[in-house]
C-alpha positions as CSV (number, residue, x, y, z in Angstrom):
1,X,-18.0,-3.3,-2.8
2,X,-15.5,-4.5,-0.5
3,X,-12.2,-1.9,-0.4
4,X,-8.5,-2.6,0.2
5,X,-6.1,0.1,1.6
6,X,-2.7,-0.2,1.8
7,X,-1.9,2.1,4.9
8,X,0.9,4.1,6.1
9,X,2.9,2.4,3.2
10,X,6.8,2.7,2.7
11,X,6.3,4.2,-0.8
12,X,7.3,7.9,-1.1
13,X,9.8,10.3,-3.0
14,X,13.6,10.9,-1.4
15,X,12.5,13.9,0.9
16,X,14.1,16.7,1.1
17,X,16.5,16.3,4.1
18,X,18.0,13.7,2.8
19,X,18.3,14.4,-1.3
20,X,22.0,16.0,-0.6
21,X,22.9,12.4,0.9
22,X,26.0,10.7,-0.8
23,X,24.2,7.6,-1.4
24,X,21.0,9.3,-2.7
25,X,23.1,11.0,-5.0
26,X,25.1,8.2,-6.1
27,X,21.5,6.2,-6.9
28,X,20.3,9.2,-8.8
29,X,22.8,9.4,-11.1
30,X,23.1,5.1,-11.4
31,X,19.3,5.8,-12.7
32,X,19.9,9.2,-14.6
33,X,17.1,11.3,-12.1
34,X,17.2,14.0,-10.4
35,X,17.6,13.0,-6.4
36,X,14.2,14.3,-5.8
37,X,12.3,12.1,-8.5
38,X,13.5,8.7,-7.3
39,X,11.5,6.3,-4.4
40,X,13.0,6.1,-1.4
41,X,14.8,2.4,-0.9
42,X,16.1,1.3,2.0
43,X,18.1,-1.0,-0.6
44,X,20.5,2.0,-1.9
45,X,19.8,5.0,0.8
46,X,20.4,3.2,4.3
47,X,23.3,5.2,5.4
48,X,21.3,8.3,4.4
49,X,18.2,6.8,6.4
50,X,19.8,6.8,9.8
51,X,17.7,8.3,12.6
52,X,15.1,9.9,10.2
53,X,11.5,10.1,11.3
54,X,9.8,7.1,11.6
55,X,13.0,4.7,10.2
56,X,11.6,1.4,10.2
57,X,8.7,2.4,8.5
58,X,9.9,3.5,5.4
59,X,11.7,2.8,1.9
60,X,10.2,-0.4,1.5
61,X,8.6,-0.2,-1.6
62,X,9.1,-3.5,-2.9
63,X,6.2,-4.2,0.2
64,X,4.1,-2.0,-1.7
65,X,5.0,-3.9,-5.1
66,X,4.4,-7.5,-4.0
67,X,1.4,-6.3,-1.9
68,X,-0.6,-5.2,-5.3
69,X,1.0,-7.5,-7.4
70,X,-1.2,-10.6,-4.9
71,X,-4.2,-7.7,-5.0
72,X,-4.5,-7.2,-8.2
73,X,-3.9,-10.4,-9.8
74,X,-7.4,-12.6,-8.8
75,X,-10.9,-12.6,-9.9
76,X,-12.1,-10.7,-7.0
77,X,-10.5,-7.7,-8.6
78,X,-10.3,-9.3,-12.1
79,X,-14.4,-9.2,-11.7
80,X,-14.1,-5.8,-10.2
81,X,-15.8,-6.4,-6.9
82,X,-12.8,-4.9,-5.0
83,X,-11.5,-1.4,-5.4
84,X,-7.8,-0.8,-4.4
85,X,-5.7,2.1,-2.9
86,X,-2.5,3.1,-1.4
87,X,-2.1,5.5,1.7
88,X,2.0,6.8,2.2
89,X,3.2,7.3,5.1
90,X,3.7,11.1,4.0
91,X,-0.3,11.4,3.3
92,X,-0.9,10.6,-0.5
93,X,-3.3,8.1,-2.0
94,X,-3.1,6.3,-4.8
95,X,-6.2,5.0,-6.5
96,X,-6.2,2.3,-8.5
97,X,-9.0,1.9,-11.9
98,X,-10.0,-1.7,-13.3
99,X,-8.2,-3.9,-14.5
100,X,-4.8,-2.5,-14.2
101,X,-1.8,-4.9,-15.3
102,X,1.0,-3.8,-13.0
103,X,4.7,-4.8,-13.7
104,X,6.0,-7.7,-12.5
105,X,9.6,-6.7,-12.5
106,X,10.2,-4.2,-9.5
107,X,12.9,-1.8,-11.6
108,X,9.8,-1.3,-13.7
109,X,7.4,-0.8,-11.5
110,X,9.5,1.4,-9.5
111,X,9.6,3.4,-13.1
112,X,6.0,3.6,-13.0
113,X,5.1,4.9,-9.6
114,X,8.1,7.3,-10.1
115,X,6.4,9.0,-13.4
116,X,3.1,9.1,-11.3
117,X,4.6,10.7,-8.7
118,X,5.7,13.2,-11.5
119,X,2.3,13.1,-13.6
120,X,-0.2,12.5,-11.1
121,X,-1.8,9.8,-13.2
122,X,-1.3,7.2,-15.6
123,X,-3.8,7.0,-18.3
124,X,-4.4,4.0,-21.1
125,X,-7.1,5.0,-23.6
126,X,-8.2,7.8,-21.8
127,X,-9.0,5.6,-18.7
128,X,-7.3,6.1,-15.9
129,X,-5.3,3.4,-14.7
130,X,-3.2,5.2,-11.9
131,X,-4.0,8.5,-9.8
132,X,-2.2,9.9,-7.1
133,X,-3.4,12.8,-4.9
134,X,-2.2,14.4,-1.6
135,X,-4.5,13.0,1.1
136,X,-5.0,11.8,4.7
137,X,-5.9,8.2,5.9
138,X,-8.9,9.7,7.2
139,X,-10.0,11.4,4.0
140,X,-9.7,8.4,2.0
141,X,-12.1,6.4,4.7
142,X,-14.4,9.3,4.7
143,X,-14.1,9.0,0.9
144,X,-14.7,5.2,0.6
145,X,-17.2,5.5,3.1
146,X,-17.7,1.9,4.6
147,X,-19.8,0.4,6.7
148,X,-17.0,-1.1,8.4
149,X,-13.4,-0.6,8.6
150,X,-11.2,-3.9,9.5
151,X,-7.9,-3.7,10.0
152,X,-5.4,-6.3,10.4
153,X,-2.7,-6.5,12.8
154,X,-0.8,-8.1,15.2
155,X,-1.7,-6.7,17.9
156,X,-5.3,-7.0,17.3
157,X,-8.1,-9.0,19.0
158,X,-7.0,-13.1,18.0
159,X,-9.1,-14.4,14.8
160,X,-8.4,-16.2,11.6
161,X,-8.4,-15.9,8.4
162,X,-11.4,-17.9,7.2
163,X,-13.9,-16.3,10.6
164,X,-12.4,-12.6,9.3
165,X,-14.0,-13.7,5.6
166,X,-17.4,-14.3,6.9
167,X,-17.6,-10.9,9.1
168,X,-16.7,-8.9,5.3
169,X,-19.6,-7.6,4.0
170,X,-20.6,-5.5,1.1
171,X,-19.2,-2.3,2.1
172,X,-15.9,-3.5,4.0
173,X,-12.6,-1.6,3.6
174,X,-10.1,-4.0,4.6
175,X,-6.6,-2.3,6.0
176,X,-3.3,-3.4,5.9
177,X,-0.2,-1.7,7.0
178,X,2.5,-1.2,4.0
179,X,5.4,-1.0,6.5
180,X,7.9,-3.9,7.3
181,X,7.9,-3.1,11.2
182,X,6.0,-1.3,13.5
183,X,2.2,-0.3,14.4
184,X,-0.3,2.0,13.1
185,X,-0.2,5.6,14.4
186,X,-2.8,7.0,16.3
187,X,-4.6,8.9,13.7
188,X,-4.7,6.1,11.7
189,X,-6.1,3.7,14.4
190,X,-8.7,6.0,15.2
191,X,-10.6,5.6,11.8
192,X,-10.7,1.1,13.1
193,X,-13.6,-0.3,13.4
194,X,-12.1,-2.7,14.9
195,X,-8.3,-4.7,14.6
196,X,-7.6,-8.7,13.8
197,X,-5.2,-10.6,14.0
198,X,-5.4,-13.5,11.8
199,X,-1.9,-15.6,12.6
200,X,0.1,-16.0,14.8
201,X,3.1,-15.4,13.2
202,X,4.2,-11.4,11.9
203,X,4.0,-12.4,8.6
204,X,4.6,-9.5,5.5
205,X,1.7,-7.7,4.2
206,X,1.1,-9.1,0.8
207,X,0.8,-12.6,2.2
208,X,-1.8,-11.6,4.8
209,X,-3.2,-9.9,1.9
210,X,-3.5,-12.8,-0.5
211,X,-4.6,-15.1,2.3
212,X,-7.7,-13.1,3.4
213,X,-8.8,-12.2,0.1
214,X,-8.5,-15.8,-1.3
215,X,-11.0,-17.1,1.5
216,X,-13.3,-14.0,0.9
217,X,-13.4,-15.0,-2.8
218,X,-14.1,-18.4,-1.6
219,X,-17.4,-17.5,0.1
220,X,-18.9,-15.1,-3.3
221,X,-16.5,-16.3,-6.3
222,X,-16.1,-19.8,-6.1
């Protein structure tokens, strides 16, 4: 079963350092949360972002919204011949079950990862829709275990999107990184089977996303 991952992805909890901020403050109260149960958004906390670790790589998680929202709405996971996760840039995954109708409005699904965060999994039925656990990139491959690991980036070797469908097999996890700017780190890279770049424009992760996975499904759906 072909794999997505998210990796490295702007989605995480106000850390620490920063949950004292004035403008972290000022959001947690607009939303009636404690500062350390809200998502980091570059959107409300940019003054409190300034100089942090790895800046231009975080608080985006609308990426992460609009990145499972094309993943998760077509027959290739409709069908369930694709399984789904999310790597954070602080080292948590979240695993996605079948068939899981995500909000289409942000604020909600905003409300939804922050009770995960909280809960550690979202259940319907007693299935589980939503789980989160505290793990490395390279867990999560080891995990998945596939026979190839293809990720997608600019700076990879020049392909496109349709000659990146035919070299997917069975077992491919697909990555893609759930940042706005920037490369993959080293620890993350080292886990590549190899790197594509499918355009030759820097375009945002969930339309690389939807355009790769639309001429997979081409080749076994349609």
């Amino acid at each position: 079963m072909l794999s997505l991952v998210i990796a490295e992805s702007a989605l995480e909890l106000v850390p620490l350092e920063l949950q004292r901020h004035n403008s972290v403050t000022a959001s947690a109260r607009r939303f009636n949360k404690k500062p350390s149960e809200i998502l980091l958004d570059v959107s409300w906390h940019f003054a409190a972002m300034k100089g942090i670790k790895n800046e231009i790589k975080r608080g985006r998680p609308d990426l992460i919204h609009f990145s499972l929202l094309e993943a998760c709405s077509i027959p290739l996971y409709y069908e369930n011949k694709m399984n789904v996760f999310v790597h954070t840039i602080d080292d948590k995954v979240i695993s996605l079950g079948q068939n899981v109708r995500l909000p289409k409005s942000y604020h909600r699904f905003v409300g939804l990862v922050e009770k995960l965060y909280a809960t550690k999994e979202i259940k319907e039925d007693n299935n589980i829709l939503l789980e989160l656990k505290n793990m490395s990139f390279g867990t999560l491959i080891k995990k998945i275990n596939p026979e190839q690991t293809i990720a997608l980036s600019s700076k990879g070797i020049e392909s496109s999107y349709q000659k990146l469908a035919e070299e997917i097999k069975d077992n491919t996890c697909l990555v893609v990184g759930g940042f706005s700017k920037g490369q993959f780190a080293d620890n993350t890279r080292e886990y590549f089977s190899k790197t594509v770049s499918v355009d030759k424009n820097p375009l945002e992760a969930h339309i690389i996303i939807s355009r790769v996975l639309y001429e997979y499904e081409k080749r076994i759906i349609m």
